[in-house]
LUMSE-546901 format. One record per residue (C-alpha): residue in one letter; x, y, z. Coordinates in steps of 0.1 Angstrom, whole numbers, always signed. Each point is the difference from the previous one (the first is absolute). Layout:
# residues N
<r 'A',<X,Y,Z>>;
...
This chain:
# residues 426
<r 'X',<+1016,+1131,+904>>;
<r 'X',<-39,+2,+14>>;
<r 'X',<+2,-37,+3>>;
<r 'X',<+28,+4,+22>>;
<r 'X',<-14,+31,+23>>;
<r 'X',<-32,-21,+2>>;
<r 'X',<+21,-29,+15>>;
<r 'X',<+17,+22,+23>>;
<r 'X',<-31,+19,+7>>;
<r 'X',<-18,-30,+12>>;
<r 'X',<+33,-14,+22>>;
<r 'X',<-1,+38,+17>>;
<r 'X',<-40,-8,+7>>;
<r 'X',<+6,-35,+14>>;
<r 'X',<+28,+14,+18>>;
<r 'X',<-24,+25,+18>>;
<r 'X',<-25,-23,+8>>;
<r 'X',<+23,-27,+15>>;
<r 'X',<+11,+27,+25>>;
<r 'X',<-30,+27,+7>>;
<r 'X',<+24,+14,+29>>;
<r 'X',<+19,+15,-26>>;
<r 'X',<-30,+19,-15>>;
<r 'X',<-13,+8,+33>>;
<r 'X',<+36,+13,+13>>;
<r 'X',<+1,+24,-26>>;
<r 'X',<-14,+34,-15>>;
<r 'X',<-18,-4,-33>>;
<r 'X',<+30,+16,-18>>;
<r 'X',<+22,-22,+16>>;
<r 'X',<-17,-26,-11>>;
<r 'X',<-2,+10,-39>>;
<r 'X',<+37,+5,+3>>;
<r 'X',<+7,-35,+15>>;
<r 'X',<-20,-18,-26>>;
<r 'X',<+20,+21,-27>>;
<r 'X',<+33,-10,+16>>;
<r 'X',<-8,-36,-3>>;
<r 'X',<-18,+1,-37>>;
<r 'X',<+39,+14,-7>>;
<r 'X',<+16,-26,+23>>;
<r 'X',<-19,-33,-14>>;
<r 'X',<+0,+17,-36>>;
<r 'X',<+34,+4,+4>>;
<r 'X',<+8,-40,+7>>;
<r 'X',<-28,-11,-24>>;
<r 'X',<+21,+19,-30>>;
<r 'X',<+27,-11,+13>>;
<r 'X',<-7,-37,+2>>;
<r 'X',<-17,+5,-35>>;
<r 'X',<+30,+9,-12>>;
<r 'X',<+22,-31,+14>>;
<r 'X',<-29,-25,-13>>;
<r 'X',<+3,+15,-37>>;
<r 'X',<+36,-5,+1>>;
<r 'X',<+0,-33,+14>>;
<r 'X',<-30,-9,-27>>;
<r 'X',<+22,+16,-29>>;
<r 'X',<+36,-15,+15>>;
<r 'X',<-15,-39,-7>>;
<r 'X',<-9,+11,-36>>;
<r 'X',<+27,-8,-30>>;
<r 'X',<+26,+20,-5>>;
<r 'X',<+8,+24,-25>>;
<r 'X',<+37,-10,-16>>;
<r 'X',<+9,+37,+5>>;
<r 'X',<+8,+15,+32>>;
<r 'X',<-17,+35,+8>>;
<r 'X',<+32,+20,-11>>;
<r 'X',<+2,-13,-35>>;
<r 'X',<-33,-3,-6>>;
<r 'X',<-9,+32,+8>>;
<r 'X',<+29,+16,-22>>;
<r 'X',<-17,-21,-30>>;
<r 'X',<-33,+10,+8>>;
<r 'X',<+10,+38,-2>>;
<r 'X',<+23,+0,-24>>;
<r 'X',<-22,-19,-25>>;
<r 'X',<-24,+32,+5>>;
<r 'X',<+31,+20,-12>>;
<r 'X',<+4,+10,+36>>;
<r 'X',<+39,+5,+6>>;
<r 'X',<+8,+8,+36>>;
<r 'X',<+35,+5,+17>>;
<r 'X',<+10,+14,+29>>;
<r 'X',<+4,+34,-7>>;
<r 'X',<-39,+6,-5>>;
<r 'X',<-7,-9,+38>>;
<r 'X',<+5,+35,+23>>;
<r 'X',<+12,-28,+27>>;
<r 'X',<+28,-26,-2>>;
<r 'X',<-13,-26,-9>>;
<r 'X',<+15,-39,-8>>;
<r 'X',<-19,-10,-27>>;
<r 'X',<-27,+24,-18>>;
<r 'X',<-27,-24,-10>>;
<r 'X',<-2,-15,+31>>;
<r 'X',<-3,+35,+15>>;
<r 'X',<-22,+10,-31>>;
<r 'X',<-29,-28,+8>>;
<r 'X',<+2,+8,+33>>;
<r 'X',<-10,+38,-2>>;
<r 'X',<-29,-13,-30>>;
<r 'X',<-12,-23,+32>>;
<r 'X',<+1,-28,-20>>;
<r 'X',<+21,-19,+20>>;
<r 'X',<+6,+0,+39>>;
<r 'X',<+26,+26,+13>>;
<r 'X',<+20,-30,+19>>;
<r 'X',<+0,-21,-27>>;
<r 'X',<+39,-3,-13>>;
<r 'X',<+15,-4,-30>>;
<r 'X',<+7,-39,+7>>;
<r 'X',<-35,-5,+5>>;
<r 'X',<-16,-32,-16>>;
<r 'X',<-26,+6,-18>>;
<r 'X',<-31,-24,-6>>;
<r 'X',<-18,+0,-35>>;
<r 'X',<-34,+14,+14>>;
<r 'X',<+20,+31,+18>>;
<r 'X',<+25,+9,-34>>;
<r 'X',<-40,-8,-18>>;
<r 'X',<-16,+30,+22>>;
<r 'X',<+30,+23,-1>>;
<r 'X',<-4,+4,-37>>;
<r 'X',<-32,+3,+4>>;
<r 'X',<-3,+25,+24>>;
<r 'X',<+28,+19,-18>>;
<r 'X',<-17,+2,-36>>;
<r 'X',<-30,+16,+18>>;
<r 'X',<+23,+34,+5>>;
<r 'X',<+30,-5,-26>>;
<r 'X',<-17,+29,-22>>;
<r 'X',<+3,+23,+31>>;
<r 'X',<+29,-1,+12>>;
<r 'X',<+27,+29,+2>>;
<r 'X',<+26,-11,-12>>;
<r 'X',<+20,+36,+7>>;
<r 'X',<+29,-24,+23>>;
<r 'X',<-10,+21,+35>>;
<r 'X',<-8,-32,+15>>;
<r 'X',<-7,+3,+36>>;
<r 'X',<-15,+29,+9>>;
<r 'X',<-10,+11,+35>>;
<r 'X',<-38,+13,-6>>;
<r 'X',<-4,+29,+32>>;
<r 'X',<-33,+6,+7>>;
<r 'X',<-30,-23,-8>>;
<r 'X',<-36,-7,+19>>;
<r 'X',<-12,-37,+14>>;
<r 'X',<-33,-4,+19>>;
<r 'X',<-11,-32,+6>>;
<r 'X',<-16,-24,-30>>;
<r 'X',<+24,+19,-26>>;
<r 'X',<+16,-26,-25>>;
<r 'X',<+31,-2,+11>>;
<r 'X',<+16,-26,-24>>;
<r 'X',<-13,+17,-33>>;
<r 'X',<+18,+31,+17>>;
<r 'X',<+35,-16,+0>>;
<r 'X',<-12,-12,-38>>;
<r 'X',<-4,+35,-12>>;
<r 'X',<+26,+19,+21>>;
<r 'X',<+26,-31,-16>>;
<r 'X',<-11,+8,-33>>;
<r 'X',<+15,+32,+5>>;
<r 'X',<+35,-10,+21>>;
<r 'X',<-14,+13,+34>>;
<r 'X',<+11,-35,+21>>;
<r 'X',<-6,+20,+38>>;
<r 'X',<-33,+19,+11>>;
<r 'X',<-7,+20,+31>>;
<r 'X',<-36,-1,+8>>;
<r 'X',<-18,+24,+24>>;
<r 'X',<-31,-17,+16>>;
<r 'X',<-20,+30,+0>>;
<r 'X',<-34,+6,+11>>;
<r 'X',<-29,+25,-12>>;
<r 'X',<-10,+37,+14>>;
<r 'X',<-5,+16,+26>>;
<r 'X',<+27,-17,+21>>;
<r 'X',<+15,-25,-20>>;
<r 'X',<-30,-27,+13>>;
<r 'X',<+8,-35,-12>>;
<r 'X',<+33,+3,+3>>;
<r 'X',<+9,-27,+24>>;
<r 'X',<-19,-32,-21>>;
<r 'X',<+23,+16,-29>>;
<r 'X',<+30,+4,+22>>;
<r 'X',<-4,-31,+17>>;
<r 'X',<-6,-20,-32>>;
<r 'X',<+31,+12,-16>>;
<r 'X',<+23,-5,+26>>;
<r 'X',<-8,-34,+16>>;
<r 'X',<-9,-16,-33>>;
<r 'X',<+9,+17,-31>>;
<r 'X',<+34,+8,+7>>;
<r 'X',<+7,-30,+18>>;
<r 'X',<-13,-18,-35>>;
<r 'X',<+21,+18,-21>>;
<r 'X',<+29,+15,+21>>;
<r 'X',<+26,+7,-28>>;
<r 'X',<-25,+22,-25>>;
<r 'X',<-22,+18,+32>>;
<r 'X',<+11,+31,+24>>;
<r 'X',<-24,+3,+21>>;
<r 'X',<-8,+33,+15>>;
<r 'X',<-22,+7,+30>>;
<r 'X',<-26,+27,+5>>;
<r 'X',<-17,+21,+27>>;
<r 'X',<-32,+17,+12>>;
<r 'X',<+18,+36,+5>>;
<r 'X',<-23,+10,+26>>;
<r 'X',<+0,-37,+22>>;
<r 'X',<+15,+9,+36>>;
<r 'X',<+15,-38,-11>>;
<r 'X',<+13,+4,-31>>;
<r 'X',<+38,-4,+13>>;
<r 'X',<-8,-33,+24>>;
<r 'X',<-21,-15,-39>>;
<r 'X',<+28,+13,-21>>;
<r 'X',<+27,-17,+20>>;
<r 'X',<-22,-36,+2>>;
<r 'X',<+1,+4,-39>>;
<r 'X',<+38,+3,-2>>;
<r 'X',<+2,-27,+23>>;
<r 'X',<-23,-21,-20>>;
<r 'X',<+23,+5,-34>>;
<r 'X',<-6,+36,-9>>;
<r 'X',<+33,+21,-19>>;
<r 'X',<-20,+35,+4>>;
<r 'X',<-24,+23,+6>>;
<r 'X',<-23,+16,-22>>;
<r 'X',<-17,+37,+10>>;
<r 'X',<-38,+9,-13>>;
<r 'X',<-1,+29,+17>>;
<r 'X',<+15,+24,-22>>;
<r 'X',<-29,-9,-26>>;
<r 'X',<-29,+26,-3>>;
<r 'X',<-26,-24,+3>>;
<r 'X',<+14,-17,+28>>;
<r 'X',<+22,+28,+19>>;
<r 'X',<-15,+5,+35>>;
<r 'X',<+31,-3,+23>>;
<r 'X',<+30,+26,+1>>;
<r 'X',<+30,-23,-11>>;
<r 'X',<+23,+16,+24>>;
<r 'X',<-25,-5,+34>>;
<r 'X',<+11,-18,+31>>;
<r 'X',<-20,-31,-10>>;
<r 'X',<+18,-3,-33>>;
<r 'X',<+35,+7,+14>>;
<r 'X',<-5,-36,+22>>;
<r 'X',<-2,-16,-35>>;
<r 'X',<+31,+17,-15>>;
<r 'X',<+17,-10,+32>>;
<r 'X',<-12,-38,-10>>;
<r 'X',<+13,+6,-32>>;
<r 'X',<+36,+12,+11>>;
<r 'X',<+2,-34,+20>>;
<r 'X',<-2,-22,-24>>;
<r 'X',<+15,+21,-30>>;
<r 'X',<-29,-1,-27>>;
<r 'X',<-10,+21,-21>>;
<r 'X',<-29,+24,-4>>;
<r 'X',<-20,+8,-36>>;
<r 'X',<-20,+31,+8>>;
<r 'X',<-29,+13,-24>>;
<r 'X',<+4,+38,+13>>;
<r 'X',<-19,+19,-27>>;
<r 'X',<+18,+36,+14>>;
<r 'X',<-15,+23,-23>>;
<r 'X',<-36,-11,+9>>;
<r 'X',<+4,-1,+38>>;
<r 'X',<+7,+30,+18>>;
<r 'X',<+30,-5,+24>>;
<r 'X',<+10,-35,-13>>;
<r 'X',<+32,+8,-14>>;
<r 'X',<+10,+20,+32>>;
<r 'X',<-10,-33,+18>>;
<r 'X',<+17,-22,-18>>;
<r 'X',<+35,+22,+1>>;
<r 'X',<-2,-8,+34>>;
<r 'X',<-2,-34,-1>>;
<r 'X',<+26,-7,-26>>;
<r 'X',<+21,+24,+25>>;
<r 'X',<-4,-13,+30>>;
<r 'X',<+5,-40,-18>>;
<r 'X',<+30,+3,-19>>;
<r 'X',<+9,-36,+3>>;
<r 'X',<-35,-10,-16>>;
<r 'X',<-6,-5,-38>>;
<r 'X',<-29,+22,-9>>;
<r 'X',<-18,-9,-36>>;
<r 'X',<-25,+32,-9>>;
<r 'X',<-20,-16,-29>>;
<r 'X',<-16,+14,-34>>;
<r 'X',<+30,+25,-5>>;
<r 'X',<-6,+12,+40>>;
<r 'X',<-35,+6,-14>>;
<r 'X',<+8,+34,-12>>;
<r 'X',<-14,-6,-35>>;
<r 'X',<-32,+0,+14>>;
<r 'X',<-9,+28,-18>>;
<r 'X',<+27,+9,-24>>;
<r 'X',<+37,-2,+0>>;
<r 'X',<+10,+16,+35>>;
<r 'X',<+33,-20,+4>>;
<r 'X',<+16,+24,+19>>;
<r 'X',<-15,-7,+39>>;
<r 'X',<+12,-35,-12>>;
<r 'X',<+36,+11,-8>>;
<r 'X',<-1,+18,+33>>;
<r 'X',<-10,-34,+19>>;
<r 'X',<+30,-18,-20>>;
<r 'X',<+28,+23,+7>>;
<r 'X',<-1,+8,+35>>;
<r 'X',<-12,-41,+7>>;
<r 'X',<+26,-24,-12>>;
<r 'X',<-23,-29,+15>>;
<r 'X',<-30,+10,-25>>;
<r 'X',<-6,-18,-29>>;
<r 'X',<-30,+5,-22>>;
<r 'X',<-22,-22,-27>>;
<r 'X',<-13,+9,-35>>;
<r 'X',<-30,-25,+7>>;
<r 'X',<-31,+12,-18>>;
<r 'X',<-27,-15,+11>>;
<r 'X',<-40,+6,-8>>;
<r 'X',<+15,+39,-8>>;
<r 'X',<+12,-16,-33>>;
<r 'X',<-21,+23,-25>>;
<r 'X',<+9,+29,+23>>;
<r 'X',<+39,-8,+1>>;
<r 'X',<+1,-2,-35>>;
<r 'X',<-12,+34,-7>>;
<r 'X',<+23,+16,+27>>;
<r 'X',<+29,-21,-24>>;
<r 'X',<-10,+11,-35>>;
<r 'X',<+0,+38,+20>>;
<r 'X',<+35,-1,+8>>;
<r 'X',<+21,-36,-2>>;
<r 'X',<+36,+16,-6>>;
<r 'X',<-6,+19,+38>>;
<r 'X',<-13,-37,+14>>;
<r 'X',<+25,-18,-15>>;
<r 'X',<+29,+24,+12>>;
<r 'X',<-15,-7,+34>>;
<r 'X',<+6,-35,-5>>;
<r 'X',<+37,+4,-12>>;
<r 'X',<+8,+20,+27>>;
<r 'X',<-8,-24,+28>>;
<r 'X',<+0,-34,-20>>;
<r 'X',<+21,-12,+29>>;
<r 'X',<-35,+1,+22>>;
<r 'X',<-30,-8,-21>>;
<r 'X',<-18,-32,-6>>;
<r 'X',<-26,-18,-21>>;
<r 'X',<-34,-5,+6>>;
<r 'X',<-34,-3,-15>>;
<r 'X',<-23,+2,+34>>;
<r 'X',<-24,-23,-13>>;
<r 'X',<-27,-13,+27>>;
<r 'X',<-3,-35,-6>>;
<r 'X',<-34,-12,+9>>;
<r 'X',<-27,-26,-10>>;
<r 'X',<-19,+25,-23>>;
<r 'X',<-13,-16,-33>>;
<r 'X',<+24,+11,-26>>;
<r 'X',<+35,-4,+14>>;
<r 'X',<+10,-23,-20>>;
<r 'X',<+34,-10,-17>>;
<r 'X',<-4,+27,-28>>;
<r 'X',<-10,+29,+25>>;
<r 'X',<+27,-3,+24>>;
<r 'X',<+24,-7,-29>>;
<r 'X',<-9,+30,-17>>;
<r 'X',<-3,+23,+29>>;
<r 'X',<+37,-8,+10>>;
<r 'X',<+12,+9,-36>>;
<r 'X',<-13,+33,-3>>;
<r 'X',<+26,+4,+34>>;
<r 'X',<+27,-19,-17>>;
<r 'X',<+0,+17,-38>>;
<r 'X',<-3,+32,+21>>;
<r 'X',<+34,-7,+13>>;
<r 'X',<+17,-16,-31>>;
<r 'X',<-18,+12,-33>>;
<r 'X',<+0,+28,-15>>;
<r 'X',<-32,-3,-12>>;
<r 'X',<-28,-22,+14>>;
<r 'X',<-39,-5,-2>>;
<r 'X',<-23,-10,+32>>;
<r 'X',<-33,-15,+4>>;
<r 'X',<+2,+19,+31>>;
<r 'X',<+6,+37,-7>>;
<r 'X',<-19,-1,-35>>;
<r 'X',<+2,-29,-24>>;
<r 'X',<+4,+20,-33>>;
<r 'X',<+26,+24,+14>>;
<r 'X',<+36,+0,-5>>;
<r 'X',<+21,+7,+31>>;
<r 'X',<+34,+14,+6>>;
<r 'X',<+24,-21,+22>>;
<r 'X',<+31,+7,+23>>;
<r 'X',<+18,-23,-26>>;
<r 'X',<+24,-5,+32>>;
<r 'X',<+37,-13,-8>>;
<r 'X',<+7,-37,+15>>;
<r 'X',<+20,+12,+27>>;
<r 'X',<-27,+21,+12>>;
<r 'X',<-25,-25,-2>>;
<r 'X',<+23,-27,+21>>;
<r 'X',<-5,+26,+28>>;
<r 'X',<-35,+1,+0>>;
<r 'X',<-7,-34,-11>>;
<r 'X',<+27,-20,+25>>;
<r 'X',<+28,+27,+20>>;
<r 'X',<-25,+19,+17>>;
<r 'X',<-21,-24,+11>>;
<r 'X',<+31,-16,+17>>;
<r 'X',<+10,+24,+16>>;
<r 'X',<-31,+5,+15>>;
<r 'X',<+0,-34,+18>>;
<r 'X',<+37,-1,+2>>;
<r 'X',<+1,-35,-25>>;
């Protein structure tokens, strides 16, 4: 990957020099964004034509006498891994096709009459017995993962490797930026969009984000949609980021933006911490009926103890409101709000399973330790929350025992696959 942004980097440097009207034409942000628009653009072909080159390499190589259907049904079943079609949450024609597809071990338009070449079926197994002891076998294959973080230089594939591990085979990603005002958001957005999603367009949703407080927030919103984005994603109901009143004339351009084109909005709107938020917000899910609101981290009103009931309120009078039980960096916190009073949390969850999702709200990011193991463990503890009865996490204290939702299967389809859908309307 640096190889690769150093190649585009230098193309975007040559392309400048051959043509110094273009530099001199234009502010100095201007500029910065042009050069990032074509690191994206030539990044995007030079993956791209890596990509056909491999397979053209690999296609002149002999051929495995198994196709990629049967071989792929040995491969798992000699593991003692029985799949059939009943463990997928979607229909699906034939489950270890569909199976190695959502491990990423194989291409997502690679069919089941696929010929197969001895090197390929060679680095399949490979790849597979790197993560065999992980998976989750629990047949919720599928999953829709909610509400997950990308700024630019996070690992993307060992992402899908982890997240397939534990069924998720779809992830939205946010690009958000840092404090005050969301600042890096557009290298972040602008990454995911043009080149990540367009990469991998079955397992990404893309989202889109905002500066709150930009008097052009709805004109860059709406050139993200255009470019590929599914939704919008609100920082402004965060304490450390909130400085723009979510109902204000400025913001009301954007919702407008959003009622065109029928997306979605995943709000962080922490209403217990911020004075008036919850009153703003009631008039926005008011006054946009037709518009799927998501209010993440149980509408945020666990923020300091369970205080369900503003959340309840939101719910019942706003049949377009759906809400998250994404975690997050609160982890440690979350967990003590759970062991105080599960039963009341998980009666909130059985009362409006038909309008909660899955999420983990992990901010993937180059940092030094995000590895495989981290991001594969910090999605269980979300997962076993859900499904076990009991659970550990590395994240909410290692030596602790945990009490889960221990959520019946047709409770768990909702959040793991219905929901979602209905959401996007797929």
């Amino acid at each position: 990957m640096k190889s690769l942004l150093s190649i585009c980097l230098l193309i975007a440097i040559v392309f400048l020099a051959a043509y110094p009207s273009v530099a001199n034409a234009v502010s100095q942000e201007e500029l910065l964004d042009k050069i990032n628009d074509t690191l994206i653009d030539v990044g995007l072909v030079v993956s791209l034509l890596e990509r056909e080159v491999r397979e053209l390499m690999v296609s002149s190589l002999p051929l495995h006498p198994q196709l990629l259907d049967d071989y792929l049904k040995d491969l798992f079943e000699d593991y003692e891994i029985i799949l059939d079609k009943d463990d997928f949450l979607e229909s699906v024609e034939n489950p270890y096709l569909a199976y190695a597809k959502i491990l990423n071990l194989i291409p997502t338009y690679y069919q089941v009459n696929q010929k197969l070449t001895q090197k390929e079926a060679e680095q399949i197994k490979e790849q597979f017995l790197l993560f065999k002891d992980k998976l989750l076998l629990d047949g919720l294959y599928g999953k829709i993962d909610m509400h997950e973080h990308y700024r630019f230089g996070g690992d993307i594939e060992t992402f899908f490797k982890a997240a397939g591990s534990l069924g998720i085979s779809k992830i939205l990603f946010v690009p958000t930026g840092l404090g005050p005002d969301n600042q890096g958001y557009k290298t972040h957005q602008k990454y995911l969009v043009k080149y990540i999603k367009k990469l991998y367009p079955d397992k990404i949703i893309a989202f889109c984000t905002i500066d709150e407080a930009d008097p052009q927030a709805a004109e860059i919103f709406e050139q993200c949609i255009l470019d590929g984005g599914e939704g919008l994603k609100l920082l402004g109901g965060h304490p450390n980021l909130y400085d723009e009143p979510l109902n204000s004339e400025s913001m009301y351009k954007v919702y407008e933006i959003v009622a065109k084109y029928q997306v979605p909005v995943l709000v962080h709107g922490s209403i217990i911490t911020i004075p008036g938020l919850k009153d703003q917000l009631d008039q926005v899910y008011s006054d946009f009926p037709d518009v799927i609101f998501i209010h993440a981290h149980y509408c945020s009103t666990i923020m300091k103890g369970i205080n369900l009931d503003q959340c309840q309120e939101l719910l019942d009078k706003h049949p377009n409101l759906y809400i998250d039980l994404s975690m997050g960096g609160g982890i440690k916190r979350y967990h003590r709000y759970l062991k105080e009073d599960l039963a009341k949390i998980k009666d909130f969850i059985l009362t409006y399973q038909d309008r909660i999702l899955f999420g983990s709200d992990i901010i993937l990011n180059p940092r030094a330790g995000k590895d495989f193991n981290w991001l594969y463990q910090r999605m269980c503890c979300d997962i076993d929350l859900h499904q076990q009865q009991k659970y550990t996490c590395a994240f909410g204290g290692k030596d602790l025992t945990h009490q889960g939702f221990n959520l019946d299967r047709e409770v768990l389809f909702k959040l793991y696959y219905e929901n979602p859908k209905k959401v996007f309307n797929f």
